[in-house]
PQR file with spaces between the fields and no chain letter, atoms N, CA, C, O and H, PARSE charges and radii, in Angstrom:
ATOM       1  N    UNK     1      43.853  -17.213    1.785 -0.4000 1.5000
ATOM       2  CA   UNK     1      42.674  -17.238    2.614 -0.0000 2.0000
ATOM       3  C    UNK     1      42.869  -16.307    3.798  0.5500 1.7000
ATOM       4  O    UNK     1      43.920  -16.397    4.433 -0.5500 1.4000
ATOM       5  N    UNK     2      41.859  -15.338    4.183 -0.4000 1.5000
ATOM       6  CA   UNK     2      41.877  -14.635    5.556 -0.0000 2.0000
ATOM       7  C    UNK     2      40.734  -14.902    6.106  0.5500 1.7000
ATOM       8  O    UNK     2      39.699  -15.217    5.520 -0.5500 1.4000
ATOM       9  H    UNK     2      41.006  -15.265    3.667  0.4000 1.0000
ATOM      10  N    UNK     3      40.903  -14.780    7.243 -0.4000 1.5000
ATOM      11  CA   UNK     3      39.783  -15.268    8.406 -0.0000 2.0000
ATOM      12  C    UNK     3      39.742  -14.199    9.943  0.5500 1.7000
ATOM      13  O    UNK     3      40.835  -14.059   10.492 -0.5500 1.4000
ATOM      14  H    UNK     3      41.744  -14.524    7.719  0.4000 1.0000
ATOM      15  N    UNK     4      38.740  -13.615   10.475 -0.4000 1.5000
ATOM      16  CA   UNK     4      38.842  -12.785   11.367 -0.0000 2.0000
ATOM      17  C    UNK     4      38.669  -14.238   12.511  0.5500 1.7000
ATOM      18  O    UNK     4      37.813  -15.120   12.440 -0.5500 1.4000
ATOM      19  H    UNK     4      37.852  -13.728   10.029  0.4000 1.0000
ATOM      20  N    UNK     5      39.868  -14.090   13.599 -0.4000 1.5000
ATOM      21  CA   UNK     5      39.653  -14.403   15.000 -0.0000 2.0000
ATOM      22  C    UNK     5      39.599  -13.589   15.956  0.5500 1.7000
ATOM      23  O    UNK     5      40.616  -13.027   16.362 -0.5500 1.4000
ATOM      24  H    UNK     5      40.564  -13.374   13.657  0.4000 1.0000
ATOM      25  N    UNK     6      38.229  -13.356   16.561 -0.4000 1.5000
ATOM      26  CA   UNK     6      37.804  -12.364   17.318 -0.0000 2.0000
ATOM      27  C    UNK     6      37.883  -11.129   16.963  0.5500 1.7000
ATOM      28  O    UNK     6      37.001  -10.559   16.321 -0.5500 1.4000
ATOM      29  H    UNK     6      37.402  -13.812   16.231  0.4000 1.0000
ATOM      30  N    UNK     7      39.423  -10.364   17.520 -0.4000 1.5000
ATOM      31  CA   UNK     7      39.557   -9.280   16.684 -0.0000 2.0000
ATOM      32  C    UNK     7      40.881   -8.509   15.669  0.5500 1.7000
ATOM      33  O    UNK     7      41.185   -7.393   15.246 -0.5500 1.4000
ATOM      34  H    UNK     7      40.139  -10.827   18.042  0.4000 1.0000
ATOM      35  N    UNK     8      41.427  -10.045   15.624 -0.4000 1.5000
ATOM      36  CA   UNK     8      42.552  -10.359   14.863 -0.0000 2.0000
ATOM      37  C    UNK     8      42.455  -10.924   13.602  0.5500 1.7000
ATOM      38  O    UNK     8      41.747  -11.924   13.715 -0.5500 1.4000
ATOM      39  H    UNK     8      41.180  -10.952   15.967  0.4000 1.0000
ATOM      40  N    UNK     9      42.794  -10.785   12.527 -0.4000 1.5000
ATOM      41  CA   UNK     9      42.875  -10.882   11.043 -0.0000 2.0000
ATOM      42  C    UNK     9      44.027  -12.086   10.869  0.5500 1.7000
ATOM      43  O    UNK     9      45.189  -11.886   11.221 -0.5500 1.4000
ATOM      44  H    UNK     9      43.369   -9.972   12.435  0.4000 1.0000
ATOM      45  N    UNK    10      43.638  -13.209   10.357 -0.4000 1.5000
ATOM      46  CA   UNK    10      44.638  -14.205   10.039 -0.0000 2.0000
ATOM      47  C    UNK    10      44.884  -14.752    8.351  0.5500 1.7000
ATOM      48  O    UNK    10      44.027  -14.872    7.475 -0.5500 1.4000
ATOM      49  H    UNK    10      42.694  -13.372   10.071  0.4000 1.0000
ATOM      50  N    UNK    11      45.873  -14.932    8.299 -0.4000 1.5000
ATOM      51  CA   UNK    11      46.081  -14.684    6.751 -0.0000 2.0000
ATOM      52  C    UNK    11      46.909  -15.996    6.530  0.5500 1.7000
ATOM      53  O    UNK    11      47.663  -16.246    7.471 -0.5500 1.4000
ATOM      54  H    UNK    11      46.569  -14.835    9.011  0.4000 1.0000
ATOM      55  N    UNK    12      46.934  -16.900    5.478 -0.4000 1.5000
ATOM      56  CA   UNK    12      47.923  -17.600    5.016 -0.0000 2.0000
ATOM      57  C    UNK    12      46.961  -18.474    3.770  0.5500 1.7000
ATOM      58  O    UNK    12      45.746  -18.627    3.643 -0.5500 1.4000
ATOM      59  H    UNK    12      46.322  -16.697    4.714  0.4000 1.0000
ATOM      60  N    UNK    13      48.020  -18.891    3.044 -0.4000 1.5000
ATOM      61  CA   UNK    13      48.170  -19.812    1.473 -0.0000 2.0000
ATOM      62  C    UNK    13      47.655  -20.958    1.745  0.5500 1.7000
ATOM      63  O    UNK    13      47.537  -21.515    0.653 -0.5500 1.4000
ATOM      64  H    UNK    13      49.007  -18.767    3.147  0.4000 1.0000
ATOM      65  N    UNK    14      47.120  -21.923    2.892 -0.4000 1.5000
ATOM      66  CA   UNK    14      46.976  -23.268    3.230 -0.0000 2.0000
ATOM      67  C    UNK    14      46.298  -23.166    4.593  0.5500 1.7000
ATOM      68  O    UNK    14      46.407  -22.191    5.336 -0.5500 1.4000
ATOM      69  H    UNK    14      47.216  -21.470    3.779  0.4000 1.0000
ATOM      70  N    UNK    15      45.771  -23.980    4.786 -0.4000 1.5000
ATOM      71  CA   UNK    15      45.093  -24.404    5.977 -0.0000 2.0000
ATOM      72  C    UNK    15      46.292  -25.087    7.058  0.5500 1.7000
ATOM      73  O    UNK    15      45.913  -25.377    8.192 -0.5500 1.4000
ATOM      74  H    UNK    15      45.683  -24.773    4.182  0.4000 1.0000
ATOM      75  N    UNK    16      47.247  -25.248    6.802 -0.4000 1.5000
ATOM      76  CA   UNK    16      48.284  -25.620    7.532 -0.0000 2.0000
ATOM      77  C    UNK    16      48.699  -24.128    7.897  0.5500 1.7000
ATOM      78  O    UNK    16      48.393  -23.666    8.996 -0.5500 1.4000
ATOM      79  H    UNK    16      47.556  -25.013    5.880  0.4000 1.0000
ATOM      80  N    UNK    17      49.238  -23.557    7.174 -0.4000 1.5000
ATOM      81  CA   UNK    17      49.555  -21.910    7.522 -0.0000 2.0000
ATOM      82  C    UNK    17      48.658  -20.909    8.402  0.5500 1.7000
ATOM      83  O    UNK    17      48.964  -20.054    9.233 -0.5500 1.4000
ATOM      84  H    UNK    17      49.487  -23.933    6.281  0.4000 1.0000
ATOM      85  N    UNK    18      47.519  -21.321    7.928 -0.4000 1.5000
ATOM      86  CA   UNK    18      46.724  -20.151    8.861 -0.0000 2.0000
ATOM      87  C    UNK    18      46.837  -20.723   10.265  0.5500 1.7000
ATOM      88  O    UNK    18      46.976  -20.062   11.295 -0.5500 1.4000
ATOM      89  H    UNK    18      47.270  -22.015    7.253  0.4000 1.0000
ATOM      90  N    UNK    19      46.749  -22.195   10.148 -0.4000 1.5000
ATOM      91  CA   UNK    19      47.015  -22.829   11.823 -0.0000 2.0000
ATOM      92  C    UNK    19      48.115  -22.194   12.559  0.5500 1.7000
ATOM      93  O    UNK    19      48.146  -21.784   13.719 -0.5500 1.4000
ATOM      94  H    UNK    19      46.635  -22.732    9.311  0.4000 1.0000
ATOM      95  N    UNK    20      49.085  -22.202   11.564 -0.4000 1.5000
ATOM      96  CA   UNK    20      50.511  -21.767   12.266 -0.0000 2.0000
ATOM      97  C    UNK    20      49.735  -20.658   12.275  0.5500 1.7000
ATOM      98  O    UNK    20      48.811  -20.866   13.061 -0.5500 1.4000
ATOM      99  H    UNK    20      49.060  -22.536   10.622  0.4000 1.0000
ATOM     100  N    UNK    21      49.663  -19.700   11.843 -0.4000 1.5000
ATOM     101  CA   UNK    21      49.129  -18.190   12.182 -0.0000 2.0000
ATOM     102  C    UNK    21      48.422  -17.851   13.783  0.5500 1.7000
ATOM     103  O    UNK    21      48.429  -16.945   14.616 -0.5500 1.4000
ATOM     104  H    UNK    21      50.414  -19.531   11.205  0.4000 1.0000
ATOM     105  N    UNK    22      47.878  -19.101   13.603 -0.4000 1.5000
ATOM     106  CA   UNK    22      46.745  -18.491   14.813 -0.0000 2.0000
ATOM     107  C    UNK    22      47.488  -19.146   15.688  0.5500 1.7000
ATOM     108  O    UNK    22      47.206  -18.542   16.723 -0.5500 1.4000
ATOM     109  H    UNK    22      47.872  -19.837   12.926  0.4000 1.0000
ATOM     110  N    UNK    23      48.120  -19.832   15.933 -0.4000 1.5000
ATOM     111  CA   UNK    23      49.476  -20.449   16.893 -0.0000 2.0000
ATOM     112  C    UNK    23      50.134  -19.575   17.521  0.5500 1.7000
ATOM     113  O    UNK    23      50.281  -19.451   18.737 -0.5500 1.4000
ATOM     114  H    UNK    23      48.350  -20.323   15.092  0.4000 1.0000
ATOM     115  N    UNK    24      50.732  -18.655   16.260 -0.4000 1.5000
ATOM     116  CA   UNK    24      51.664  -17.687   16.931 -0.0000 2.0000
ATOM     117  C    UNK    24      50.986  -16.469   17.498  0.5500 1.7000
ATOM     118  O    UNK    24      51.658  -15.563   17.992 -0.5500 1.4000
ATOM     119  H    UNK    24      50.613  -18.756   15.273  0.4000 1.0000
ATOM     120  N    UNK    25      49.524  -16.417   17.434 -0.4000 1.5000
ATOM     121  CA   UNK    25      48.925  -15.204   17.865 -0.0000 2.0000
ATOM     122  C    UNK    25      48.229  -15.942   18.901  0.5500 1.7000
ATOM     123  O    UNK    25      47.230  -15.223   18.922 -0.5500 1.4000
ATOM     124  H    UNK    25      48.978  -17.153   17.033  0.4000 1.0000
ATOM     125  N    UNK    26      48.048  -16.615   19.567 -0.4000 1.5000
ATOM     126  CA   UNK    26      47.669  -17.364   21.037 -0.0000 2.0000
ATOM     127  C    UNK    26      49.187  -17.679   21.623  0.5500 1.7000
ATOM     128  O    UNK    26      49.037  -18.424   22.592 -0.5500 1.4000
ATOM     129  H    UNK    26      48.859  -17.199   19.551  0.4000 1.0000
ATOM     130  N    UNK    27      50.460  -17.423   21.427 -0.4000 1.5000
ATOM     131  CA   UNK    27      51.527  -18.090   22.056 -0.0000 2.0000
ATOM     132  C    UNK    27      51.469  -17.100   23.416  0.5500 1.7000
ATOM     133  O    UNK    27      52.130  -17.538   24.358 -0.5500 1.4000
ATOM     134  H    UNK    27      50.582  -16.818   20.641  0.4000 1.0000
ATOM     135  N    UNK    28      50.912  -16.087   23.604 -0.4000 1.5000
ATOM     136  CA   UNK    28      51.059  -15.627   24.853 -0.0000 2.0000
ATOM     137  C    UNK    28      50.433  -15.742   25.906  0.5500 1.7000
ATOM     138  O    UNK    28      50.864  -15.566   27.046 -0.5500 1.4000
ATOM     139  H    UNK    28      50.375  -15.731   22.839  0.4000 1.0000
ATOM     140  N    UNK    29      49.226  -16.092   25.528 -0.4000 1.5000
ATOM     141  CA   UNK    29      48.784  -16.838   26.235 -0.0000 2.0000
ATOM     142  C    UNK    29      47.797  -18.208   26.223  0.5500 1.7000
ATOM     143  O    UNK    29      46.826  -18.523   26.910 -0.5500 1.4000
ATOM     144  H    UNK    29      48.876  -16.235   24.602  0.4000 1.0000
ATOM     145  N    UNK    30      48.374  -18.743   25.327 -0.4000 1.5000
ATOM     146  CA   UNK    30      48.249  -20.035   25.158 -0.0000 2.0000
ATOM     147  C    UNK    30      49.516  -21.097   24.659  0.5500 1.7000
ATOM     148  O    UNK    30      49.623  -21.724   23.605 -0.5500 1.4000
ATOM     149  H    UNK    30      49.164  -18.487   24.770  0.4000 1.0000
ATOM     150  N    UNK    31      50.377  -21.038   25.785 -0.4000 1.5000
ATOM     151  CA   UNK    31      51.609  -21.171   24.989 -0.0000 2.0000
ATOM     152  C    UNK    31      51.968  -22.843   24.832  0.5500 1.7000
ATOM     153  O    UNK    31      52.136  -23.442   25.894 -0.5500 1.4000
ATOM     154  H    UNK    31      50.290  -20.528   26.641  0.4000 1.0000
ATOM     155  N    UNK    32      52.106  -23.705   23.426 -0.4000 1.5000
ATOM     156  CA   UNK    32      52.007  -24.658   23.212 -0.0000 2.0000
ATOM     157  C    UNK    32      53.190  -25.340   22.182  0.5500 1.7000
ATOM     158  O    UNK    32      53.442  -24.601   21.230 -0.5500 1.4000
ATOM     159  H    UNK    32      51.970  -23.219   22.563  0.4000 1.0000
ATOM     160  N    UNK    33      53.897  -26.518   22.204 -0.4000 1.5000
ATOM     161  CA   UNK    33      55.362  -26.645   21.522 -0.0000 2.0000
ATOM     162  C    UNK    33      54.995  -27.057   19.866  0.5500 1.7000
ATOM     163  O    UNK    33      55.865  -26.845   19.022 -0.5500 1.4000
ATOM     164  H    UNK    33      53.692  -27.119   22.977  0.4000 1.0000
ATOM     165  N    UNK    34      53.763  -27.609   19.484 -0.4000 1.5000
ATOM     166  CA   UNK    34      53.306  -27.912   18.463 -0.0000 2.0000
ATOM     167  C    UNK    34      51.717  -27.087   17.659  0.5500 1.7000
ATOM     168  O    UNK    34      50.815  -26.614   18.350 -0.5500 1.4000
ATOM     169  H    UNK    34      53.056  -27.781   20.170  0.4000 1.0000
ATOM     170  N    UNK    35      51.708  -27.088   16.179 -0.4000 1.5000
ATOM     171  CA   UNK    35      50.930  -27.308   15.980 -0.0000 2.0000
ATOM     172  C    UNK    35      49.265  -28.245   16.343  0.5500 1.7000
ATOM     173  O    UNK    35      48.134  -27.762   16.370 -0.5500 1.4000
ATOM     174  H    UNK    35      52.441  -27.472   15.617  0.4000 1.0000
ATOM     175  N    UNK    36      49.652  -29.547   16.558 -0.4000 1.5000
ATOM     176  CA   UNK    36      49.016  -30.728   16.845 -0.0000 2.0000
ATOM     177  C    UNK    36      48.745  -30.214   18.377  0.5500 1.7000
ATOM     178  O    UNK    36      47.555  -30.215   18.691 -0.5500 1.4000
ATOM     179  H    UNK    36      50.572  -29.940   16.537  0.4000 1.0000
ATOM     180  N    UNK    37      49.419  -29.894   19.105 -0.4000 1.5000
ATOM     181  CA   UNK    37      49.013  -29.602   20.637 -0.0000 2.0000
ATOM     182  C    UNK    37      47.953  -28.079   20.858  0.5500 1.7000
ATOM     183  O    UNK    37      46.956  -27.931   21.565 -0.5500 1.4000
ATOM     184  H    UNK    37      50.386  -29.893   18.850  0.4000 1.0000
ATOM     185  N    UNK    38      48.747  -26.985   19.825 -0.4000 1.5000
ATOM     186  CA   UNK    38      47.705  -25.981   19.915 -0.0000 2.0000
ATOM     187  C    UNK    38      45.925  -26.729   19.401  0.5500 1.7000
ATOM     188  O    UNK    38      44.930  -26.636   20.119 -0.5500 1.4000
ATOM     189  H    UNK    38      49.557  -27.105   19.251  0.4000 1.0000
ATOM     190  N    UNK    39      45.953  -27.272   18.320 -0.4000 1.5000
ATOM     191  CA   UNK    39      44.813  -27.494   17.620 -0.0000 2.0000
ATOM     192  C    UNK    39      44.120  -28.132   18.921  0.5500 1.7000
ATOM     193  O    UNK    39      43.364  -27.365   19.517 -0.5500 1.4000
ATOM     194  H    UNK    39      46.761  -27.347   17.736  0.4000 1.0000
ATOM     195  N    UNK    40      44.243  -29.224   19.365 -0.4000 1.5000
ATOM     196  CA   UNK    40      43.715  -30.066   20.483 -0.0000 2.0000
ATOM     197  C    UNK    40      43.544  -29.277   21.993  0.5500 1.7000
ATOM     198  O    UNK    40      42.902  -29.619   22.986 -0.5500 1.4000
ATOM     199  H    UNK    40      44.857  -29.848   18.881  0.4000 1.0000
ATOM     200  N    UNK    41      44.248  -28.281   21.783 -0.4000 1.5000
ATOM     201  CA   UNK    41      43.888  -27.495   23.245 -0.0000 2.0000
ATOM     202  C    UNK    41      43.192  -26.600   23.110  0.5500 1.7000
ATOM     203  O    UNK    41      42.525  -26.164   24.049 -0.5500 1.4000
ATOM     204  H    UNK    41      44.770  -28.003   20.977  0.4000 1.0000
ATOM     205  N    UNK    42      43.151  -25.894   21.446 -0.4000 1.5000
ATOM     206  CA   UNK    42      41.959  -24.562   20.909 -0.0000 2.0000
ATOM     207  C    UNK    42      40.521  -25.781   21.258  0.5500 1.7000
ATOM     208  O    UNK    42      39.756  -25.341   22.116 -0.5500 1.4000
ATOM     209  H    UNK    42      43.692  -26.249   20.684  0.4000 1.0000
ATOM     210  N    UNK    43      40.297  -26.594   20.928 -0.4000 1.5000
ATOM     211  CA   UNK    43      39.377  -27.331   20.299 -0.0000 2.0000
ATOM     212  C    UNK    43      38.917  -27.765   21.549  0.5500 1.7000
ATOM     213  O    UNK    43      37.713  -27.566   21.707 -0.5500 1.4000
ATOM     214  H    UNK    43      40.918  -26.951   20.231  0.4000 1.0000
ATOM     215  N    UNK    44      39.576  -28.366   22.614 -0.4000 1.5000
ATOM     216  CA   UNK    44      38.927  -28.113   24.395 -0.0000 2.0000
ATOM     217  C    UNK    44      38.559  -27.655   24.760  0.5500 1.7000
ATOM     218  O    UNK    44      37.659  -27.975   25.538 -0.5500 1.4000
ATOM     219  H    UNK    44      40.555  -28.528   22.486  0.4000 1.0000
ATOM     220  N    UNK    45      39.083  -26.002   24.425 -0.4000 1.5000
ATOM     221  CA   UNK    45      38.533  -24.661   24.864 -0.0000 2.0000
ATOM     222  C    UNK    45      37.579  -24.426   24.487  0.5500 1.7000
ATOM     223  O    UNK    45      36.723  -23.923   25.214 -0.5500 1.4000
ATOM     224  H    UNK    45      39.814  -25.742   23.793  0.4000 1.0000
ATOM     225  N    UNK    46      37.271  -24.835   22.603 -0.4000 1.5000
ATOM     226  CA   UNK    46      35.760  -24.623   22.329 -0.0000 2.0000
ATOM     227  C    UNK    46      34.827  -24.879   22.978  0.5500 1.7000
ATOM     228  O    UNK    46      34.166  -24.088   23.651 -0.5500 1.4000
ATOM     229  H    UNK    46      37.967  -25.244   22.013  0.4000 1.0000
ATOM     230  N    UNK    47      34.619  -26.365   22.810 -0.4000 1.5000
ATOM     231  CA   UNK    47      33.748  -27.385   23.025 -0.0000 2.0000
ATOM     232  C    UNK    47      33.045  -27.315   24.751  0.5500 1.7000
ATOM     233  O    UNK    47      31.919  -27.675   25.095 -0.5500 1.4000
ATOM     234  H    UNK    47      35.156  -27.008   22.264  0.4000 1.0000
ATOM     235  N    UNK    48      34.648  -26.463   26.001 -0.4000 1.5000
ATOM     236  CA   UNK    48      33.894  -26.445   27.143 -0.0000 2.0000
ATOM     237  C    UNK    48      33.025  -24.726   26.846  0.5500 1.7000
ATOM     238  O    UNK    48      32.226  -24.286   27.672 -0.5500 1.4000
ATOM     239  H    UNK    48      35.562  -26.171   25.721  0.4000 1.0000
ATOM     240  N    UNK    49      33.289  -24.167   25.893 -0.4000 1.5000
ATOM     241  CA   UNK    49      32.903  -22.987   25.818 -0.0000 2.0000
ATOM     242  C    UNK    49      31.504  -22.498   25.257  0.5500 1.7000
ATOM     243  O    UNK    49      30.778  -21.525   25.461 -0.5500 1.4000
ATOM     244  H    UNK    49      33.938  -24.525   25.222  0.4000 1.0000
ATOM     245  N    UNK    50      31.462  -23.759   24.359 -0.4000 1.5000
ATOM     246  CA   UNK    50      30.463  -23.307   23.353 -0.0000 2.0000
ATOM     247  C    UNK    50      29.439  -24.953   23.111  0.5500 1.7000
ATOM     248  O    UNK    50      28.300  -25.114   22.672 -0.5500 1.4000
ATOM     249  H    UNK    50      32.052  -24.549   24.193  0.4000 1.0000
ATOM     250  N    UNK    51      30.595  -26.068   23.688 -0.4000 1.5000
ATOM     251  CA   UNK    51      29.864  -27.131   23.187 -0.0000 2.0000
ATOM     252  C    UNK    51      29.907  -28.100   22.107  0.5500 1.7000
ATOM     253  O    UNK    51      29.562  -29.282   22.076 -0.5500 1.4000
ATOM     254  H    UNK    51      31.520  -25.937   24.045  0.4000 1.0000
ATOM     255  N    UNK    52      30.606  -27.035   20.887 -0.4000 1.5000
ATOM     256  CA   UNK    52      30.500  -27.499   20.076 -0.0000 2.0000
ATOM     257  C    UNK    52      31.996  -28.641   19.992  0.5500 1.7000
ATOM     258  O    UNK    52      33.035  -28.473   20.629 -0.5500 1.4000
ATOM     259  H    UNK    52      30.886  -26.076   20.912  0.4000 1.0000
ATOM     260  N    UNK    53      31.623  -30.088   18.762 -0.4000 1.5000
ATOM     261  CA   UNK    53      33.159  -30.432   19.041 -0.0000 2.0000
ATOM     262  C    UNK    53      34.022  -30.267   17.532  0.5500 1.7000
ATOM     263  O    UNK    53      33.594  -30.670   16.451 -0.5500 1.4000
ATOM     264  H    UNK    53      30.778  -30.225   18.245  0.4000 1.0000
ATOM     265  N    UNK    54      35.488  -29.493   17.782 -0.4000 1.5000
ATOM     266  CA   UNK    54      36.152  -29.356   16.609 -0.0000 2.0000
ATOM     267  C    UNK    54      36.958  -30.558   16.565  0.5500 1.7000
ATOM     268  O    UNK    54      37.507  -31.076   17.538 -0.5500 1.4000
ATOM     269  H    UNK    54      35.836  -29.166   18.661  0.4000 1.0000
ATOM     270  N    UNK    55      37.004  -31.140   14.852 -0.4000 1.5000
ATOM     271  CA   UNK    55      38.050  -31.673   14.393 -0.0000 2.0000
ATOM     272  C    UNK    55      39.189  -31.531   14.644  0.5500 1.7000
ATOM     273  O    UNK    55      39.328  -30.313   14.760 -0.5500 1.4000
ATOM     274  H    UNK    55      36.558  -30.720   14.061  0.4000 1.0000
ATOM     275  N    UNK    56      40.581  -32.241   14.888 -0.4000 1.5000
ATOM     276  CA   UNK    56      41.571  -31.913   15.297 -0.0000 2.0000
ATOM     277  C    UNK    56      42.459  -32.664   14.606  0.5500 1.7000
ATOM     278  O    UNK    56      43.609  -32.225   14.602 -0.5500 1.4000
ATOM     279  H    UNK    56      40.468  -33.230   14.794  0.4000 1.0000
ATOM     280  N    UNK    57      42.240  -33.753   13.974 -0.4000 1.5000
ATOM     281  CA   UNK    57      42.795  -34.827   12.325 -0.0000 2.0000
ATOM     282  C    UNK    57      43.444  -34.259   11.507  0.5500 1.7000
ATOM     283  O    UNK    57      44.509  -34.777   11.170 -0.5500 1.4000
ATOM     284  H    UNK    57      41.306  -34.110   13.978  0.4000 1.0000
ATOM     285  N    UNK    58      43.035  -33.029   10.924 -0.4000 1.5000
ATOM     286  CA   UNK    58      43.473  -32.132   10.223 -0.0000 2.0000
ATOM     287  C    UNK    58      43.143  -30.718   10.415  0.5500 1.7000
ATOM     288  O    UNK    58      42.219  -30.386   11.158 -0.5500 1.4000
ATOM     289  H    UNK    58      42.171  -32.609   11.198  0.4000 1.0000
ATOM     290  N    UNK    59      44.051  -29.649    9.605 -0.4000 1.5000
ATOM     291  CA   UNK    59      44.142  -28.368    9.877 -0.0000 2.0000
ATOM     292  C    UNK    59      42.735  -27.800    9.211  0.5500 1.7000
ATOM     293  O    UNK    59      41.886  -26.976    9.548 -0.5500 1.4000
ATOM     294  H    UNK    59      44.802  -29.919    9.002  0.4000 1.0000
ATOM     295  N    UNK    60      42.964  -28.759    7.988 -0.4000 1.5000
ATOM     296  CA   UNK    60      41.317  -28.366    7.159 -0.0000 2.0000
ATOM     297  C    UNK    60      40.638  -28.471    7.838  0.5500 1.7000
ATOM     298  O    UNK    60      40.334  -27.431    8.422 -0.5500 1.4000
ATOM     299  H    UNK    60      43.654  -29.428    7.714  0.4000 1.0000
ATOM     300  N    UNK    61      39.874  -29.831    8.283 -0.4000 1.5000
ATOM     301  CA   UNK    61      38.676  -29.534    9.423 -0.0000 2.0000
ATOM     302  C    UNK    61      38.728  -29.283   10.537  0.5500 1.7000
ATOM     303  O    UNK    61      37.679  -29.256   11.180 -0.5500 1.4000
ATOM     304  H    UNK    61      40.121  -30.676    7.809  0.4000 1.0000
ATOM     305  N    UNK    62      39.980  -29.007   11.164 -0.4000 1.5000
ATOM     306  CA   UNK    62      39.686  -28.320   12.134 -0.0000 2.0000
ATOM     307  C    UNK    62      39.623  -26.147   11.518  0.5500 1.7000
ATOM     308  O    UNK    62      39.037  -25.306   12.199 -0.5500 1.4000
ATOM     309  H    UNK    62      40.832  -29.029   10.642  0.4000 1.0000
ATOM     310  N    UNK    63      39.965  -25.995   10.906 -0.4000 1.5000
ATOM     311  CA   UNK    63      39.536  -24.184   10.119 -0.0000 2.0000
ATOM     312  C    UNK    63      38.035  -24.520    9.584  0.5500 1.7000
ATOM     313  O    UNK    63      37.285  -23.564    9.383 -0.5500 1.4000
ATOM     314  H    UNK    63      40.440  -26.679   10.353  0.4000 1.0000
ATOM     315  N    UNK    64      37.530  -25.958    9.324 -0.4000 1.5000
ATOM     316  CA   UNK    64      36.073  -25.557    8.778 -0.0000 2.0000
ATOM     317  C    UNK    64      35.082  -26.021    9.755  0.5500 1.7000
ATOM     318  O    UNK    64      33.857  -26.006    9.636 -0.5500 1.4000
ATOM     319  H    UNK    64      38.139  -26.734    9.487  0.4000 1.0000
ATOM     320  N    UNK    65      35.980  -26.545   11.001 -0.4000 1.5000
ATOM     321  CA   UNK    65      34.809  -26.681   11.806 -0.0000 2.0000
ATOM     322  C    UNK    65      34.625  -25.315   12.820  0.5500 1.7000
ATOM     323  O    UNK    65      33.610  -25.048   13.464 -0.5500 1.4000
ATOM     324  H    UNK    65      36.975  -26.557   11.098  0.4000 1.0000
ATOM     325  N    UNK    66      35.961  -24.485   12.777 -0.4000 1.5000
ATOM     326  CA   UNK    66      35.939  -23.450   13.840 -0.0000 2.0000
ATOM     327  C    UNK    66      34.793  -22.527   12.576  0.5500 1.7000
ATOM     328  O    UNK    66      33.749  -22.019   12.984 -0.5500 1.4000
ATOM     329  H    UNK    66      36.785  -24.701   12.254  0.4000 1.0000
ATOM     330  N    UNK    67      35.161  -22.448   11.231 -0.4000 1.5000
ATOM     331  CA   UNK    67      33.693  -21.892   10.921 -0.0000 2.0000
ATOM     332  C    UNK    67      32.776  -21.775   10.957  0.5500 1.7000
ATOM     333  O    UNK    67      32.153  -20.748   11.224 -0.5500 1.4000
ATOM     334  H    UNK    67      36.010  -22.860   10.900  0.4000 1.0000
ATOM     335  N    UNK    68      32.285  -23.100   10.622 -0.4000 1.5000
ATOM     336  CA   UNK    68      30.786  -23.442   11.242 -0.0000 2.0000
ATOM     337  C    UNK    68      30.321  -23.065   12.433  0.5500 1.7000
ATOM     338  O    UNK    68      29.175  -22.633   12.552 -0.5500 1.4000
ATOM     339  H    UNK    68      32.792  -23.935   10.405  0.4000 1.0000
ATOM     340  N    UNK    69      30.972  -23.158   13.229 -0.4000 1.5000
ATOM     341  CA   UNK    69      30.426  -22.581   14.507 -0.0000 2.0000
ATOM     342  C    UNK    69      30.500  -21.111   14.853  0.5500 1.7000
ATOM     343  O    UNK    69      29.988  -20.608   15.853 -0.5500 1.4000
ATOM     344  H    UNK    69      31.904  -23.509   13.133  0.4000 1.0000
ATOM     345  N    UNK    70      31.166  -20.499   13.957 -0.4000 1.5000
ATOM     346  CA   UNK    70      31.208  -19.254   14.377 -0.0000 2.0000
ATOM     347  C    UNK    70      32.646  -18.765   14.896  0.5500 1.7000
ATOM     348  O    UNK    70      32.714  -17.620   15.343 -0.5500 1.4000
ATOM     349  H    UNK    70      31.583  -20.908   13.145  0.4000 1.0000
ATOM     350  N    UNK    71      33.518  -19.369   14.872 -0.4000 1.5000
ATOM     351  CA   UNK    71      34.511  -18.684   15.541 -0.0000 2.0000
ATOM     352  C    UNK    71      35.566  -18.007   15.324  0.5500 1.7000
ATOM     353  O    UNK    71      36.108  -17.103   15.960 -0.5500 1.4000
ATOM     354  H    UNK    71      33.463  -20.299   14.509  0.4000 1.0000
ATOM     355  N    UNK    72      35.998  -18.918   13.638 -0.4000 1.5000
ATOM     356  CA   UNK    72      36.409  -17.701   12.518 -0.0000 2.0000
ATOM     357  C    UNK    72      35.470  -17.376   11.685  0.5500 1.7000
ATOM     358  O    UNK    72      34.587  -18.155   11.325 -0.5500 1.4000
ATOM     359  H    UNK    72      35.558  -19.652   13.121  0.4000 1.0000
ATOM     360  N    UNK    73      35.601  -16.028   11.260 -0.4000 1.5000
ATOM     361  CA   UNK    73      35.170  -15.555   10.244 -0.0000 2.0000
ATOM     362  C    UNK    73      35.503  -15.153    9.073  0.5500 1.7000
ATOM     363  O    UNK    73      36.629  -14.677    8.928 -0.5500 1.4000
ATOM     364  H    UNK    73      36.318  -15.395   11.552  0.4000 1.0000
ATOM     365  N    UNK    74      34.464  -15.262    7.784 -0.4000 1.5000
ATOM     366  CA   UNK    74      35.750  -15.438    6.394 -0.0000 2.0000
ATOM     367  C    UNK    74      35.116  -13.925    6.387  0.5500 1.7000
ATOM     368  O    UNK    74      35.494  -13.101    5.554 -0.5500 1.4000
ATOM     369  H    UNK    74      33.549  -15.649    7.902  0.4000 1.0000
């Protein structure tokens, strides 16, 4: 699966993987010790940003809710 974030290209085999992906491409400045902590702090950022609220339960809905709204792109 690939997915454009903003203006970065994210790539991985699983919805767990692409998380890690986009983890390590926010660590500079979003720097966070977990998976589970990035997801819940991307998903703050949305929601004061845009409103919308992302899943954070899982990697799946949280990648199909950042779709829906627009924020990755397939």
């Amino acid at each position: 699966m690939k997915y454009k974030l903003n203006e970065e290209t994210v790539a991985a085999d699983s919805f767990n993987g692409l998380v890690e992906e986009m983890k390590k491409i926010s660590q500079e400045w979003q720097p966070t010790s977990s998976v589970a902590e990035y997801m819940k702090t991307f998903a703050q950022r949305c929601e004061m940003q845009t409103g919308e609220k992302i899943r954070t339960d899982s990697a799946e809905n949280f990648v199909g809710d950042l779709v829906k709204c627009g924020i990755l792109k397939e």
